[in-house]
C-alpha positions as CSV (number, residue, x, y, z in Angstrom):
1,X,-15.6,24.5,110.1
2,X,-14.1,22.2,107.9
3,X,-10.7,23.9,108.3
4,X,-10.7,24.0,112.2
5,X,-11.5,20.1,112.0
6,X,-8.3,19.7,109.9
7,X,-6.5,21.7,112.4
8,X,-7.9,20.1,115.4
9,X,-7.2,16.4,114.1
10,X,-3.5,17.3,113.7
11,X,-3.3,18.4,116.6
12,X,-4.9,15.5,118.3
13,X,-2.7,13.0,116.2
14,X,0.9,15.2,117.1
15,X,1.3,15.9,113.1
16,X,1.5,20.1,113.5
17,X,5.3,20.0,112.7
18,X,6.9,23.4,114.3
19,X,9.2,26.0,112.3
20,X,9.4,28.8,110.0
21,X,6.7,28.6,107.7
22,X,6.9,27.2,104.1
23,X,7.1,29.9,100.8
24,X,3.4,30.8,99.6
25,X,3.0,30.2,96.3
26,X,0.6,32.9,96.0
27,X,2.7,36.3,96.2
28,X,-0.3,38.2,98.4
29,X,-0.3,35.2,100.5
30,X,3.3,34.8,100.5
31,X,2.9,39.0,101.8
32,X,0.6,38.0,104.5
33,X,2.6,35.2,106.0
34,X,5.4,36.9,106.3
35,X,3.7,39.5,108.0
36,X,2.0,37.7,110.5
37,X,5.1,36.4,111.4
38,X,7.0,39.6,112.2
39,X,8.5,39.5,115.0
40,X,8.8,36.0,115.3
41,X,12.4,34.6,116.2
42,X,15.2,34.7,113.4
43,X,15.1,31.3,111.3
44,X,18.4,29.1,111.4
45,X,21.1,29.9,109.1
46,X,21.9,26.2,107.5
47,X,25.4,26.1,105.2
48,X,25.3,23.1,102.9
49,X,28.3,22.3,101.2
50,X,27.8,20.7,98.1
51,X,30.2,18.3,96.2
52,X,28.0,18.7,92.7
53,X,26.1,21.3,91.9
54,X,23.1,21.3,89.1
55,X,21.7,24.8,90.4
56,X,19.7,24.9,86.5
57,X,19.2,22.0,84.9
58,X,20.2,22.6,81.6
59,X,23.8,24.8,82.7
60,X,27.1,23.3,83.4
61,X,26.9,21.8,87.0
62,X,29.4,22.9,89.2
63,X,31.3,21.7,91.8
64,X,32.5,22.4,95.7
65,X,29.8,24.8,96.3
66,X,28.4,26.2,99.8
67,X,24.5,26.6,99.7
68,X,24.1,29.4,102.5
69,X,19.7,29.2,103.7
70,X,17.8,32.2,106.0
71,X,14.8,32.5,106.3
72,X,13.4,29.8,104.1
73,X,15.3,31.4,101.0
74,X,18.6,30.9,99.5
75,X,20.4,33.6,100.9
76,X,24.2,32.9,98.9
77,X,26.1,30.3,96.7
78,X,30.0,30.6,97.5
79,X,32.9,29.0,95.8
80,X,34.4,26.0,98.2
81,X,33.5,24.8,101.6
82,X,32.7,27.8,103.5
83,X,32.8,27.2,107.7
84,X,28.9,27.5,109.4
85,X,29.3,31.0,111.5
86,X,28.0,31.4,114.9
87,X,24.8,28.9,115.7
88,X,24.6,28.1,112.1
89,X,23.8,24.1,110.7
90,X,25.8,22.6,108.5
91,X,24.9,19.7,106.1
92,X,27.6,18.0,104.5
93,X,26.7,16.7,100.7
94,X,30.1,16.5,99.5
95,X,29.6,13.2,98.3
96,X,26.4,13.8,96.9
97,X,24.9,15.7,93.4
98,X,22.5,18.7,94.5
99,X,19.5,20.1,92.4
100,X,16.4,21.9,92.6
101,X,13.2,20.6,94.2
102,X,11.4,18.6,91.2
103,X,7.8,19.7,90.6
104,X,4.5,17.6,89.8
105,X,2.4,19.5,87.4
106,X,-0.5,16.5,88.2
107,X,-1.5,15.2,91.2
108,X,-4.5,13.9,93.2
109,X,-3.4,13.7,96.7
110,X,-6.2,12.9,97.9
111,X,-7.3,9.4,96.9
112,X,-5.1,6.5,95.5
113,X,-6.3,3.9,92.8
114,X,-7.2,0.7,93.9
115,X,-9.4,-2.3,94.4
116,X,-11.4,0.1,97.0
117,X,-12.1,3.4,95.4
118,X,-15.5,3.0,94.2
119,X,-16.4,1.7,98.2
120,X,-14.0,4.4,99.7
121,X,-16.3,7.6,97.7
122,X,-19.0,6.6,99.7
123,X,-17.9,5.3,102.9
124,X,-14.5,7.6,104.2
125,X,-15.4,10.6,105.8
126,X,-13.5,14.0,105.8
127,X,-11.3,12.9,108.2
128,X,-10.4,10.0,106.5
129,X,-9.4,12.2,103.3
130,X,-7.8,14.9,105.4
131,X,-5.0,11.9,107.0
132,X,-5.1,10.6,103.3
133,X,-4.2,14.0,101.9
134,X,-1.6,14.4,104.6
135,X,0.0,11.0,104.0
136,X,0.1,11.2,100.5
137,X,1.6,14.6,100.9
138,X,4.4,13.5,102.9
139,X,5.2,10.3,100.8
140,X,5.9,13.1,97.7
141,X,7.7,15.4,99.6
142,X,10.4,12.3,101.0
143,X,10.4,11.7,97.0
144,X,12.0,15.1,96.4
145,X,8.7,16.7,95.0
146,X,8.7,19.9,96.9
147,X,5.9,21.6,94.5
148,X,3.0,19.7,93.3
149,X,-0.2,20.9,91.3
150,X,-3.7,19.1,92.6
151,X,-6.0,18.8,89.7
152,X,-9.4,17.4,91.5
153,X,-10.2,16.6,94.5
154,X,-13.8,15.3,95.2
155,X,-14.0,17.7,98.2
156,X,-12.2,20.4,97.1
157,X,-12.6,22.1,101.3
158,X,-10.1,19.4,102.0
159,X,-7.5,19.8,99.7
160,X,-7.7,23.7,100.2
161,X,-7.3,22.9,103.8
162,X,-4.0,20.9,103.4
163,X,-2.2,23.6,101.1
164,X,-3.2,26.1,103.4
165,X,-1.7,24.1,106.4
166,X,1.3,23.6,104.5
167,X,1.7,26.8,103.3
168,X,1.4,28.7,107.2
169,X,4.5,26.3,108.0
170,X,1.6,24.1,110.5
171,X,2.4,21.2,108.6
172,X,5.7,20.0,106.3
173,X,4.6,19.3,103.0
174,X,5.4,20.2,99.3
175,X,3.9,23.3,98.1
176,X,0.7,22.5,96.5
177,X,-1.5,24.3,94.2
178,X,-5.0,23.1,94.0
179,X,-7.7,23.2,91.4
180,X,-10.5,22.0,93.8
181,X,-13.3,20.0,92.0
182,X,-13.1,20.1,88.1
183,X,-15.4,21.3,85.9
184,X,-17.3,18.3,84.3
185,X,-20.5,18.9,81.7
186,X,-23.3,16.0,83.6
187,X,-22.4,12.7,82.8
188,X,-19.0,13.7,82.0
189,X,-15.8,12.4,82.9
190,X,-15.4,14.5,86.3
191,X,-19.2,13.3,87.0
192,X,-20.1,10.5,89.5
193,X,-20.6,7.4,87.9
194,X,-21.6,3.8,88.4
195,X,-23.8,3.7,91.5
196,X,-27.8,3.9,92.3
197,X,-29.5,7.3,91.2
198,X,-30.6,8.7,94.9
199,X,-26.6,7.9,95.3
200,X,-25.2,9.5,92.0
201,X,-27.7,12.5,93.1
202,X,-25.7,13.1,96.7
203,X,-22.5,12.7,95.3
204,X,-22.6,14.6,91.9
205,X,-20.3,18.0,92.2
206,X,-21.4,21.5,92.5
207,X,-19.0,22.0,89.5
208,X,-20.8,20.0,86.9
209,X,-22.8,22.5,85.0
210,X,-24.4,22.8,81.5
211,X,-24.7,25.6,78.8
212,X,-22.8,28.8,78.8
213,X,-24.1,30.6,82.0
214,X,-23.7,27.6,84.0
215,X,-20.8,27.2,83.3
216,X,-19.5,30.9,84.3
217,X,-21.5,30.0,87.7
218,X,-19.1,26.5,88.0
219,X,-15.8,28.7,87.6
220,X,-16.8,31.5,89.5
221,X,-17.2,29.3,92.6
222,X,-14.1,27.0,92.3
223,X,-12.2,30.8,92.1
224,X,-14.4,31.4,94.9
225,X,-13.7,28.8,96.9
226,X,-10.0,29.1,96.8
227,X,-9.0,27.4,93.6
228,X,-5.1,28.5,92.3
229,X,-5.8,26.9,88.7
230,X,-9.1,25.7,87.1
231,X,-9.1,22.2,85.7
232,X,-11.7,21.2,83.6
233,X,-12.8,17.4,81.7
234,X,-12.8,18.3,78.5
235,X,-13.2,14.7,77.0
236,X,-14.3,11.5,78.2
237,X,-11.8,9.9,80.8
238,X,-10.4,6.3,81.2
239,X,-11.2,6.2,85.2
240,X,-14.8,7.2,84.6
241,X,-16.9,4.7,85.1
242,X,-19.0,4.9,82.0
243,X,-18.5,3.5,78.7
244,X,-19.0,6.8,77.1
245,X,-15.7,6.8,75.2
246,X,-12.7,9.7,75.1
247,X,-13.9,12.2,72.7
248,X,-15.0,15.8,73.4
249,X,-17.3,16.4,75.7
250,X,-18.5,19.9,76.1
251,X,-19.6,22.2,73.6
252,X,-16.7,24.7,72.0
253,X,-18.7,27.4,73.4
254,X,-19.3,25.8,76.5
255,X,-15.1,25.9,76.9
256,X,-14.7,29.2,75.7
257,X,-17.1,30.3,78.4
258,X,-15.1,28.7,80.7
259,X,-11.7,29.7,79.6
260,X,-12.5,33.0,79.9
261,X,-14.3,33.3,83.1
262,X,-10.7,32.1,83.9
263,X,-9.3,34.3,83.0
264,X,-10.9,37.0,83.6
265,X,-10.5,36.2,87.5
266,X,-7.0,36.1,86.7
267,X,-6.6,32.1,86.9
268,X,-4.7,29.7,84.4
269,X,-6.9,27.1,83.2
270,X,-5.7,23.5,82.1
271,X,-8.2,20.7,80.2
272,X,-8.0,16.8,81.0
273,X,-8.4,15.6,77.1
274,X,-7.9,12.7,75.6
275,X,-9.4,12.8,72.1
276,X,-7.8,15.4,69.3
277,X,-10.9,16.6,69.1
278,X,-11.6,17.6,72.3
279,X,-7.8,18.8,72.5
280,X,-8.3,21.3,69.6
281,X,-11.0,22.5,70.8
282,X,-9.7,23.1,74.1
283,X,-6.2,24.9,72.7
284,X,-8.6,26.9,70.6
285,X,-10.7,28.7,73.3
286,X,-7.5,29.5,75.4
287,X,-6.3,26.7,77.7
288,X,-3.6,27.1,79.0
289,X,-2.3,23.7,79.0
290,X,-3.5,20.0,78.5
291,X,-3.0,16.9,80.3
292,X,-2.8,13.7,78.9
293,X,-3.2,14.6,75.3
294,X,-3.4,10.6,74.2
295,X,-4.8,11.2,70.5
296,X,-3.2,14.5,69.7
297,X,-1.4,14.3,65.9
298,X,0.6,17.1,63.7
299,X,-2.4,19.6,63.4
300,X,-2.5,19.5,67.6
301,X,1.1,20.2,67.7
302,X,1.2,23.1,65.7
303,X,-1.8,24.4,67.4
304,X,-0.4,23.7,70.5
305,X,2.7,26.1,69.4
306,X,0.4,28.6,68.1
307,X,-1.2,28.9,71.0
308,X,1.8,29.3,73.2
309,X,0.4,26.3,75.2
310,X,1.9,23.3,77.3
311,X,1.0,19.4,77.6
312,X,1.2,17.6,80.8
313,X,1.5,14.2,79.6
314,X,1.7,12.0,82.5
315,X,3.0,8.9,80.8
316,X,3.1,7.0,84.3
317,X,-0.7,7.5,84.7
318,X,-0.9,5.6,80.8
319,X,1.1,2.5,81.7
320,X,-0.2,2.3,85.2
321,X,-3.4,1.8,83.9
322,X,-2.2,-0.4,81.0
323,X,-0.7,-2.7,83.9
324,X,-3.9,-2.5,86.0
325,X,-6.3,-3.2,83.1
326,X,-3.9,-6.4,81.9
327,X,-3.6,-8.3,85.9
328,X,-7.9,-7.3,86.7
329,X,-9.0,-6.5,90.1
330,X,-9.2,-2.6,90.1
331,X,-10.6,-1.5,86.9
332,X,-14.3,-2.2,86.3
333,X,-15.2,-3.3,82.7
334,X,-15.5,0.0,81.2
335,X,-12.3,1.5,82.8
336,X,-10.4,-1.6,81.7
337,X,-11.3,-1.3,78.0
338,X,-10.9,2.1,77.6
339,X,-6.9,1.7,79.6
340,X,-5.9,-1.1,77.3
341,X,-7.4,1.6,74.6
342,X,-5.1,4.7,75.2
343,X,-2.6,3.8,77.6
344,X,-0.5,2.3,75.0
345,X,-0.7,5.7,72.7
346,X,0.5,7.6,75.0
347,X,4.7,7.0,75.0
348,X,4.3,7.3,71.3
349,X,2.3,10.6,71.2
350,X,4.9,12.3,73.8
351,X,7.8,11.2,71.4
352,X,6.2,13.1,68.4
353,X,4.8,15.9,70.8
354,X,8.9,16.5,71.5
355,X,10.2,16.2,67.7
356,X,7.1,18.4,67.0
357,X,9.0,21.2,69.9
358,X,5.7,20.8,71.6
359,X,5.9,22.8,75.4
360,X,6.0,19.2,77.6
361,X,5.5,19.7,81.4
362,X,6.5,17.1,83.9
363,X,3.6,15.5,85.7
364,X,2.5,12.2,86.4
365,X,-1.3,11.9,87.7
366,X,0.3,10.1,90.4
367,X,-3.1,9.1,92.7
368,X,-3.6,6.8,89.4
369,X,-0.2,5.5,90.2
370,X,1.4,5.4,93.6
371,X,2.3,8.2,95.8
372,X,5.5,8.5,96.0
373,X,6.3,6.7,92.7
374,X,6.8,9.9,91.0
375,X,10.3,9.8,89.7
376,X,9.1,6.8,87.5
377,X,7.8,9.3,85.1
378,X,11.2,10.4,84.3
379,X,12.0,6.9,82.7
380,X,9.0,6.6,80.8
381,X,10.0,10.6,79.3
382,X,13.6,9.0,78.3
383,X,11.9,6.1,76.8
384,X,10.0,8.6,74.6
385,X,13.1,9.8,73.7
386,X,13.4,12.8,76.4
387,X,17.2,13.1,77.0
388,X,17.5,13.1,80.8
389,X,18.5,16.6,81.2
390,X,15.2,17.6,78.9
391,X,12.8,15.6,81.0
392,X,14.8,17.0,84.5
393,X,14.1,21.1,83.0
394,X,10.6,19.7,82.6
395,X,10.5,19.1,86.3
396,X,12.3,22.1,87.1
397,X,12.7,25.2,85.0
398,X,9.6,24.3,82.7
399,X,7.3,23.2,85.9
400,X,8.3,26.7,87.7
401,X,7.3,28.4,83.9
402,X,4.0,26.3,83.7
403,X,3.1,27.7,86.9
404,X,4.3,31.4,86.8
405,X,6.7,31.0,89.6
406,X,9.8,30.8,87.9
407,X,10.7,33.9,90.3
408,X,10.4,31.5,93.1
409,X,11.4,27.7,92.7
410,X,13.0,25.8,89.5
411,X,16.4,26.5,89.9
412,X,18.4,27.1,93.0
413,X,19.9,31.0,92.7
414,X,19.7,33.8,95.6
415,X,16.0,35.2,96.9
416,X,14.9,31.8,95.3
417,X,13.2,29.4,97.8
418,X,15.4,26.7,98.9
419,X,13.7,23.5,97.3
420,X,16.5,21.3,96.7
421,X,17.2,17.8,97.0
422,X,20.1,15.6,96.4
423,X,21.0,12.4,95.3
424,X,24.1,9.7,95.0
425,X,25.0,9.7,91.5
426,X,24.6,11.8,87.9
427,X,21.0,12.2,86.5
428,X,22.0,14.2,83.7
429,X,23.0,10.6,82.5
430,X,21.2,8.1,84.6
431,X,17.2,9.6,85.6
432,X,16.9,6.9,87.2
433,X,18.7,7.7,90.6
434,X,16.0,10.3,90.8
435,X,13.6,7.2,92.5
436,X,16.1,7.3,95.5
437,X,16.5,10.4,96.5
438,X,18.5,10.4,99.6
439,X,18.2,14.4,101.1
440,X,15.2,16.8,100.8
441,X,14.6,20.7,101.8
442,X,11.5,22.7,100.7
443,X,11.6,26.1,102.4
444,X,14.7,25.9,103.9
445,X,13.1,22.9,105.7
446,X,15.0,19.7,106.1
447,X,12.1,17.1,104.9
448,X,14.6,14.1,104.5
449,X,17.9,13.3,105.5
């Protein structure tokens, strides 16, 4: 139901967009598409040529290339400017420096931070979050993120909706992988928080849950119900409404329960956490990754390593709040004192995470910040003394490794997906040119140019 109303307001509002349909990031799915498509017509050939070439971050960039697209893929990379044949597009980017598609690793597409949000949970209706979704999406996508990872969504049918849109080629839109509602222990951080009881008791998620067995029952239905990745609150959170602090929240064998009902339904499973504590503990029972990761010290980073696991540390999501708390207006009390708290740790911790050879993962939290704003995060990674190339791999190679799709997107090679964007100068020295990104393709789409 919830899915034909998605479908049917798009198609009221003229938002279907037309065209061969975007990569699935699922392989089965990815299967199915393409066979409910055979025998539609052959997708345009596009040529691009290419005056500077990072096809792997990381690799000497080349130059005067010829990007040749079919069928949403990259199909060949010749040497020079090679004429379009036949009915083929051409693109001309001669002037410009190519790369792959950047990837968000932590996104909320859903919702934006701001003097409204505590009014906007209980007045906007499904509608009202599927146009939000969609507009959010879009403002991502024209910011050259062409794969983004949702980690919560307060109606998870919504955000399920969107990726699936996207992903049958209805809609353009960045690939999205989507955790649906996170896994919260009651009166945790992914709990609802600061309104009457009756209200509290409408609101609160199916996912909160309590004690082993409930817990296996919480993961079991976000798999269920069409989750890619399980997120879970493993600490206390700044945008929670409570003054319960940052520390672990869950029991250790409350996570390990849920890491491994995870697992076992063949999902990767990251943990928002704050406090070293709750960290630990987390990295311990088999996460797969962390985001945020404010208080983490030495003993995290080697346990980090040891466990062969990643940390998201959205930087932009610490000094947005840092910014909110200081000017008033958005935060209530307790979010305030708890920003001014950890969002100043956090440039600091991702410095040492790096010197420690800590996994680091671009992603930004952006719904805490502004769509859109993305790029940002790469100059807060420099500042902690990412060098540019390091943070753009993180957004790139290291995203499409986080995420198992390294087969797929992260660099631009043949029988890889054509993500790519472009941009007017050199961000292997300058990151900042990455916040005006000037030409975007995701699926062999043109998005922006």
């Amino acid at each position: 139901m919830r899915a034909l109303l998605f479908s049917t307001i798009l198609a009221v509002s003229g938002l279907g967009l037309p065209g061969a349909a975007i990569l699935a990031v699922d392989p089965a799915q990815a299967q199915a598409t393409t066979s409910a498509q055979a025998g539609a017509p052959e997708a345009a050939v596009t040529y691009i040529h290419v005056g500077r070439l990072i096809a792997e971050p990381g690799a000497l960039p080349a130059t005067a290339k010829t990007l040749i697209i079919r069928d949403g893929k990259i199909e060949a990379i010749r040497d020079g400017y090679v004429a379009p044949v036949g009915d083929a597009q051409l693109v001309d980017l001669k002037t410009k420096t190519v790369l792959p598609g950047l990837i968000d690793s932590h996104v909320h597409l859903l919702s934006e931070l701001s003097p409204r949000s505590q009014l906007d949970a209980v007045t906007k209706e499904e509608s009202d979050l599927v146009l939000d979704g969609l507009i959010n999406a879009q403002k991502t996508l024209q910011a050259g993120f062409t794969t983004v990872v949702d980690l919560g969504a307060g109606d998870h049918h919504t955000i399920f909706a969107l990726r699936n849109q996207i992903a049958a080629g209805r809609l353009l839109g960045p690939r999205i992988l989507a955790a649906g509602a996170a896994i919260s222990p009651t009166g945790g951080h992914g709990d609802i928080h600061g309104y009457r009881e009756d209200i509290m008791h409408v609101l609160g998620p199916e996912s909160v849950c309590n004690g082993v067995d409930d817990c296996r029952r919480a993961v079991r239905e976000q798999v269920k119900a069409g989750a890619d990745i399980i997120k879970v609150t493993a600490t206390g959170g700044v945008l929670s409404n409570t003054a319960s602090g940052l520390s672990q929240q869950f029991f250790d064998d409350e996570l390990k329960a849920i890491a491994d009902t995870a697992h076992l339904l063949g999902k990767t499973i990251t943990a928002h956490a704050h406090g070293k504590g709750g960290i630990e503990a987390a990295l311990r029972s088999g996460f797969d990754s962390i985001e945020h990761s404010s208080y983490a010290d030495a003993e995290t980073f080697a346990l980090y390593k040891a466990k062969n696991a990643c940390m998201v540390p959205t930087l932009l999501a610490g000094t947005t709040v840092t910014e909110m708390a200081k000017v008033g207006g958005t935060l209530t009390g307790a979010q305030a004192a708890k920003a001014l708290t950890v969002g100043p740790l956090m440039i600091d911790m991702a410095s040492k995470a790096r010197k420690a050879g800590v996994c680091v993962v671009f992603g930004t939290d952006s719904g805490v910040s502004r769509h859109g704003d993305n790029a940002r995060e790469f100059e807060l990674m420099v500042q902690a003394g990412f060098t540019p190339t390091e943070a753009l791999r993180s957004a790139t190679v290291g995203g499409a490794a986080h995420l198992g799709l390294s087969s797929q997107i992260g660099t631009l090679e043949p029988g890889k997906a054509a993500d790519l964007i472009a941009v007017t100068g050199d961000p292997l020295s300058d990151v900042s040119v990455l916040r005006k990104v000037e030409f975007v393709m995701v699926g062999g789409r043109i998005a922006k140019q």
